[in-house]
C-alpha positions as CSV (number, residue, x, y, z in Angstrom):
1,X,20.7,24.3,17.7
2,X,17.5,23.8,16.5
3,X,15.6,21.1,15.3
4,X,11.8,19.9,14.3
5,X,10.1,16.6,15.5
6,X,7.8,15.3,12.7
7,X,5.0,13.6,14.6
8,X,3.9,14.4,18.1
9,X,2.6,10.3,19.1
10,X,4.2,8.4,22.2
11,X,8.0,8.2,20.9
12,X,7.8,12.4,19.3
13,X,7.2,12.8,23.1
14,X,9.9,10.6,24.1
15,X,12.6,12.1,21.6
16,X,10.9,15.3,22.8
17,X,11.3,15.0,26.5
18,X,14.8,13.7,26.0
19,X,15.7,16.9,23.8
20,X,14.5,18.8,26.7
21,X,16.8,17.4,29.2
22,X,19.5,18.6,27.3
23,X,18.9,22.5,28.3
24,X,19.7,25.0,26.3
25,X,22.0,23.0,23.8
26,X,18.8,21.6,21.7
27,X,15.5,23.6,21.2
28,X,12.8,22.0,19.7
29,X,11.4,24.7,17.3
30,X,8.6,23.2,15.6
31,X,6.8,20.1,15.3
32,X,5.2,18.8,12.4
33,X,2.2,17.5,13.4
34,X,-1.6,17.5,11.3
35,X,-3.5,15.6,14.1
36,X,-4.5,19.2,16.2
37,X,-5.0,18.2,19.5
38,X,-1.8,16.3,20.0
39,X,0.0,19.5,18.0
40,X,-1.5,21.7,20.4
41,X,-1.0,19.1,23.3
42,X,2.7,18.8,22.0
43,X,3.4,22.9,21.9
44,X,2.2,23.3,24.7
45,X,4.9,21.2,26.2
46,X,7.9,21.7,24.4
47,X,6.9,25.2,23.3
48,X,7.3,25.2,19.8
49,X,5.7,26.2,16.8
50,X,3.3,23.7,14.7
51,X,3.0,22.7,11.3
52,X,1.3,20.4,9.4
53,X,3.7,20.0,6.8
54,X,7.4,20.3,6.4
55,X,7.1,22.0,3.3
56,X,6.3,25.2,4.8
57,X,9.4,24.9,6.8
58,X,12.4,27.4,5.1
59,X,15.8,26.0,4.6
60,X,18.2,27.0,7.5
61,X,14.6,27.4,10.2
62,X,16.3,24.1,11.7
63,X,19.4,22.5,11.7
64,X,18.0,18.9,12.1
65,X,14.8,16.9,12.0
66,X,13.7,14.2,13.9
67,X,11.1,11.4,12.2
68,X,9.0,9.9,14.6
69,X,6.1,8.6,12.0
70,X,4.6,5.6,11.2
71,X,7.1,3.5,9.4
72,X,5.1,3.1,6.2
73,X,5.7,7.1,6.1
74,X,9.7,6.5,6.7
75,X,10.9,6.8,2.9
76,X,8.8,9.9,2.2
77,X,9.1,11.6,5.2
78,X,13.5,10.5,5.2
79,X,13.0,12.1,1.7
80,X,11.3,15.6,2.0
81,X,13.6,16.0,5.3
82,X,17.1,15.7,3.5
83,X,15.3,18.7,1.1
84,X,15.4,20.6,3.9
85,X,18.3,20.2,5.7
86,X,21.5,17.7,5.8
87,X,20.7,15.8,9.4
88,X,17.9,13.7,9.5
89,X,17.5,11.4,12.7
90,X,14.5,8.4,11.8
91,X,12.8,6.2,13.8
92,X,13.3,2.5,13.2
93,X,12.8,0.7,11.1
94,X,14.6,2.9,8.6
95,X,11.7,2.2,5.6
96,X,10.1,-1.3,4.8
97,X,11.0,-2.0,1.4
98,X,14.5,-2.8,-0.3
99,X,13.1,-0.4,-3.0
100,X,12.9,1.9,0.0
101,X,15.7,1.7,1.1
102,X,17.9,2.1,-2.4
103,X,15.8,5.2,-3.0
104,X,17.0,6.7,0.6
105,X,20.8,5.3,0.3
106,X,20.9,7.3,-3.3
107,X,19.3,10.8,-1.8
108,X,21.8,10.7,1.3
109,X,24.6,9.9,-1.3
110,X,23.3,12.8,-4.1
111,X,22.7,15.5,-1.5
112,X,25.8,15.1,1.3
113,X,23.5,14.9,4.2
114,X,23.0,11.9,6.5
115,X,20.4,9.9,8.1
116,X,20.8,8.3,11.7
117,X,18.2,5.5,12.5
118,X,17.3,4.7,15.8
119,X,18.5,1.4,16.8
120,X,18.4,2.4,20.7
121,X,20.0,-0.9,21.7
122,X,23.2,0.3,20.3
123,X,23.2,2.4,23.0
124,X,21.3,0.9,25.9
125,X,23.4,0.5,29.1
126,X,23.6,-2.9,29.3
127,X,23.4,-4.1,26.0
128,X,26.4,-1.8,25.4
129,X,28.6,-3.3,27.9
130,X,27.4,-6.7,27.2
131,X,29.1,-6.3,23.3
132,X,32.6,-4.5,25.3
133,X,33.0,-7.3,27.3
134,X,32.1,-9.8,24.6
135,X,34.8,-7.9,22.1
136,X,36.9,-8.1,25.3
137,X,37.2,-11.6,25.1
138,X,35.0,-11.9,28.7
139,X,33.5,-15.1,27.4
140,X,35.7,-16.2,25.0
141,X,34.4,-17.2,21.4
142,X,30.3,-16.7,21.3
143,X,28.7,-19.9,20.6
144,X,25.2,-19.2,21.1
145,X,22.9,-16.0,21.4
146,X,19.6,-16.2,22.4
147,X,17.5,-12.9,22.5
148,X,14.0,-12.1,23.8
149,X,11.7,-9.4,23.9
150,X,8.0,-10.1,25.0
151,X,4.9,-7.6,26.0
152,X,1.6,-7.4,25.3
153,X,-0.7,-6.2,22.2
154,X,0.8,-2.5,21.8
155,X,-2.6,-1.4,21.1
156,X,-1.8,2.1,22.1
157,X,-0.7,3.2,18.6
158,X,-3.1,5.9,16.8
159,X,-5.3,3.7,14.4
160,X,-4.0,0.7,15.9
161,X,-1.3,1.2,12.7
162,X,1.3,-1.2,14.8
163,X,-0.8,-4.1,14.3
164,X,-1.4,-3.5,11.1
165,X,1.6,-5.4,9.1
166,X,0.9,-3.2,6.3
167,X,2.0,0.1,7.9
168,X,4.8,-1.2,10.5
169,X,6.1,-4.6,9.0
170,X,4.6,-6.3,12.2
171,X,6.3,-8.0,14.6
172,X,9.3,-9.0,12.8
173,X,10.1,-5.0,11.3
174,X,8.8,-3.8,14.6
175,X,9.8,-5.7,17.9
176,X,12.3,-8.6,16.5
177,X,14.4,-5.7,14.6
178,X,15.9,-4.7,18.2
179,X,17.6,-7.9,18.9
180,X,18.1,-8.6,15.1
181,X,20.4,-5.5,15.1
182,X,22.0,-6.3,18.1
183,X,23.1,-9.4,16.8
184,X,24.3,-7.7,13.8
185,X,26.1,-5.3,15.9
186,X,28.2,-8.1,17.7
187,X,28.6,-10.6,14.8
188,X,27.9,-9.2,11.2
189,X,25.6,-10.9,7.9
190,X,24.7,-14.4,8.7
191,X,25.1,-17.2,6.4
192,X,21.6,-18.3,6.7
193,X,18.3,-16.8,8.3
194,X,15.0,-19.0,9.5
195,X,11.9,-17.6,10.7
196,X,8.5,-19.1,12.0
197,X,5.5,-16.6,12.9
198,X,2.1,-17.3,14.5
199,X,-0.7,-15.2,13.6
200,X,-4.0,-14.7,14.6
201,X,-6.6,-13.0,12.2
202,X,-3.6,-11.1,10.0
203,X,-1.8,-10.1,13.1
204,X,1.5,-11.3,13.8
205,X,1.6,-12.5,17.8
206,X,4.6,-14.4,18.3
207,X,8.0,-15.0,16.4
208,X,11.2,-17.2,16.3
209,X,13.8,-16.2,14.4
210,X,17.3,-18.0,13.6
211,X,20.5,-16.1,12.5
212,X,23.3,-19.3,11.5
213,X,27.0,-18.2,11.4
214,X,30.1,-20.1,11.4
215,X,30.7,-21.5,15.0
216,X,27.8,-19.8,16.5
217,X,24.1,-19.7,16.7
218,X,21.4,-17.0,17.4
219,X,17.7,-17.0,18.4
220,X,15.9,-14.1,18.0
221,X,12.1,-14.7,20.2
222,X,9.3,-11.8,19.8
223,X,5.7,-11.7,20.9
224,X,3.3,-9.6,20.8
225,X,0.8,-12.0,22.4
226,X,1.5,-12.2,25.7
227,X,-1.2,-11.8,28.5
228,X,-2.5,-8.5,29.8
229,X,-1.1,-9.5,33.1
230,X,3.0,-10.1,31.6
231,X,5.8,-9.0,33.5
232,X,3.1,-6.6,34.8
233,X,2.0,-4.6,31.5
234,X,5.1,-4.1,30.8
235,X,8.0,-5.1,28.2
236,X,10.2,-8.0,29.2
237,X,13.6,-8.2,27.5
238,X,16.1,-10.7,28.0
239,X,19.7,-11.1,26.3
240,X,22.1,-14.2,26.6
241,X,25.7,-14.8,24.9
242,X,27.1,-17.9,25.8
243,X,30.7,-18.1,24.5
244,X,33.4,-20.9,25.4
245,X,34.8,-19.2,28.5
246,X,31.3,-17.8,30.1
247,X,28.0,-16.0,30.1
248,X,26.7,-12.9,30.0
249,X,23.3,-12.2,31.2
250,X,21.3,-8.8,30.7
251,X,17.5,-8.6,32.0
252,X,17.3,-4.4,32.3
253,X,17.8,-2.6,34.7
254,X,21.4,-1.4,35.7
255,X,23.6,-4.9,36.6
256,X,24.4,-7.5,34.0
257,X,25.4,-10.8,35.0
258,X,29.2,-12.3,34.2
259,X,29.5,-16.0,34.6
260,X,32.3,-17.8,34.2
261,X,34.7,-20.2,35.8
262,X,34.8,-18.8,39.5
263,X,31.2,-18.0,39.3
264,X,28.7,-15.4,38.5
265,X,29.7,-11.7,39.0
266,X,27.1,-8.9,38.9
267,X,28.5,-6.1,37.1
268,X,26.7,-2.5,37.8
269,X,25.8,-0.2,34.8
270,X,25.8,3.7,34.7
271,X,22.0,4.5,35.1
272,X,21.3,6.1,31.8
273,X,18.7,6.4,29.6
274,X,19.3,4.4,26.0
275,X,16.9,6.9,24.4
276,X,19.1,10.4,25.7
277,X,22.2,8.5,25.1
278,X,21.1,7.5,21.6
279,X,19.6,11.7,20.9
280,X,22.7,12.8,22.5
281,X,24.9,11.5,20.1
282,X,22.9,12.2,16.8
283,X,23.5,16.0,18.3
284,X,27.4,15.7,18.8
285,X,27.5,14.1,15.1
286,X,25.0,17.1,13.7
287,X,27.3,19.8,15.7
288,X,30.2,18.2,14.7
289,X,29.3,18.0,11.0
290,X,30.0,14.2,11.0
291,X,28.2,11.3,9.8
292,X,26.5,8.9,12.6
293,X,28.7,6.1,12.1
294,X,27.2,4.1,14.5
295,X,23.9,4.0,13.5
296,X,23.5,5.9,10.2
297,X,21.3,3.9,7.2
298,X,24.4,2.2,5.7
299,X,25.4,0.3,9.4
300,X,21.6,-0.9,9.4
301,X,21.7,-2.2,6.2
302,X,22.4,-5.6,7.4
303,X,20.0,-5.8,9.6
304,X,17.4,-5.0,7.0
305,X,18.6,-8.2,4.9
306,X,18.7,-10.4,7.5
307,X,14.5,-8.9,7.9
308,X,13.8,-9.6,4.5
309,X,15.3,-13.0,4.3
310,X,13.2,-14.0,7.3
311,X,10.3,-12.2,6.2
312,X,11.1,-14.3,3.0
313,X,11.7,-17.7,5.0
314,X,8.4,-17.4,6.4
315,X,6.6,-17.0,3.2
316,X,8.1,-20.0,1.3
317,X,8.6,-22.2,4.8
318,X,12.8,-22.4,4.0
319,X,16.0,-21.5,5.4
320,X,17.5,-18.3,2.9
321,X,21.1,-18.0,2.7
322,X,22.8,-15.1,3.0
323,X,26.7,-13.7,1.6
324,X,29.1,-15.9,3.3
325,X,30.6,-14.7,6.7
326,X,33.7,-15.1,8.3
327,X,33.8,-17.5,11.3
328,X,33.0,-15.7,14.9
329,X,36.3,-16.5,16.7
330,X,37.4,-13.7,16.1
331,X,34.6,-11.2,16.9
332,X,36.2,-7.7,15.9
């Protein structure tokens, strides 16, 4: 099959690269891409043809494409992409606006066609294995979640748009969304959502973010303002579900930690890459003819409230509540 990646920045490449591991099952035919250099840069890799807009792409030339834009482009890109053909894989966030969003749920439900978002945790080794063994009933009941994800300035964006809350939502839409998704995932709406930011000249650095349900707890932590020096430059995440019977413990890498009664057991983790995994399976589901249930714009809906009521809680310094949910005894 063929498919075109719009935009040939640092996750085009990734989503390129992981395309290309796949052999001859997936060829990347074109890439959309108006910046010439990195086009050229980008062909030149993945040998494929360039275009600067996906308009002069004919219907059946691919049978998928892949949206790897800024997320203020999202909802227009999501958009012209269903025109051309019915599999669409975006980026997260899926847009940043509820108006956005409506406008993209209605084209996907007019035109029969479906757009997978990627939420990579949702298929990231350990963060997989961490929600079987929670479902499991490893741990018991989950009482409290605590979630963490900490680098430095990601200043490597083109035009610095990751910084820029206008274009990419900040910190919240663009590094708290992981774990908010996550915990969505594993537990469904919250009843009520709390959120404190620091900012430093209209840049968002650090975030706390508080997901209430009934008989647990969850604490989203994001920072973008950590020193040069971090966890060496790179990333640090760090996920923690305490439940009644036990812990479970995931710091990347390949072993997640099981506490519980007789002690903490390592537990070792199929070495693969959340980002193939992720790719993989929007192919199967385009191949297949079958919508990406997993991750497809209605399964992220929820985590887009539970963004906008904290984006909301910031801005007015109160706790929003949210449609009432079920109790988490019963994590299903």
């Amino acid at each position: 099959m063929r498919i075109a990646i719009w935009g040939a920045g640092k996750m085009g490449q990734v989503h390129g690269n992981a395309y290309k591991k796949m052999g001859g099952q997936v060829e990347v035919g074109y890439v959309i891409e108006r910046d010439e250099e990195k086009a050229r840069a980008f062909a030149n890799e993945f040998h494929c043809i360039i275009t600067g807009d996906i308009e002069e792409l004919e219907q059946g030339s691919v049978d998928a494409v892949d949206i790897c834009l800024p997320t203020h482009l999202h909802r227009s890109a999501v958009l012209k992409a269903l025109k051309l053909c019915g599999a669409v894989f975006c980026e997260k966030p899926i847009c940043l606006e509820r108006e956005e969003y409506r406008q993209i749920k209605n084209a996907v439900e007019d035109g029969g066609g479906f757009v997978m978002i990627g939420q990579v945790l949702r298929f990231w080794n350990g963060y997989v294995k961490a929600r079987e063994l929670l479902q499991a009933g490893a741990v018991g009941a989950p009482r409290m979640i605590c979630c963490s994800r900490r680098q430095k300035m990601p200043v490597w964006s083109k035009g610095n748009w990751l910084i820029d809350g206008q274009k990419s939502g900040g910190l919240l839409m663009d590094l708290c969304i992981h774990d908010v998704d996550y915990v969505c995932w594993l537990l469904g709406l919250p009843r009520r959502v709390s959120c404190e930011i620091v900012h430093k000249d209209q840049v968002t650095l650090h975030g706390l973010l508080t997901m209430a349900y009934e008989g647990c707890c969850a604490e989203v932590v994001g920072s973008w303002g950590m020193p040069e020096g971090f966890h060496g430059g790179e990333l640090e995440a760090v996920l923690e579900i305490v439940g009644d019977d036990g812990m479970i413990v995931y710091r990347g890498g390949d072993t997640l930690e099981l506490t519980g009664k007789k002690g903490c057991e390592r537990i070792g983790l199929d070495p693969v890459d959340g980002y193939e995994e992720e790719l993989g399976y929007f192919i199967r589901c385009v191949q297949g003819r079958a919508a990406p249930a997993r991750s497809d714009h209605l399964s992220v809906e929820g985590t887009m409230e539970v963004l906008w009521a904290a984006r909301q809680a910031w801005e007015t310094k109160e706790t929003v509540a949210l449609e009432p949910q079920g109790s988490v005894d019963g994590t299903g």
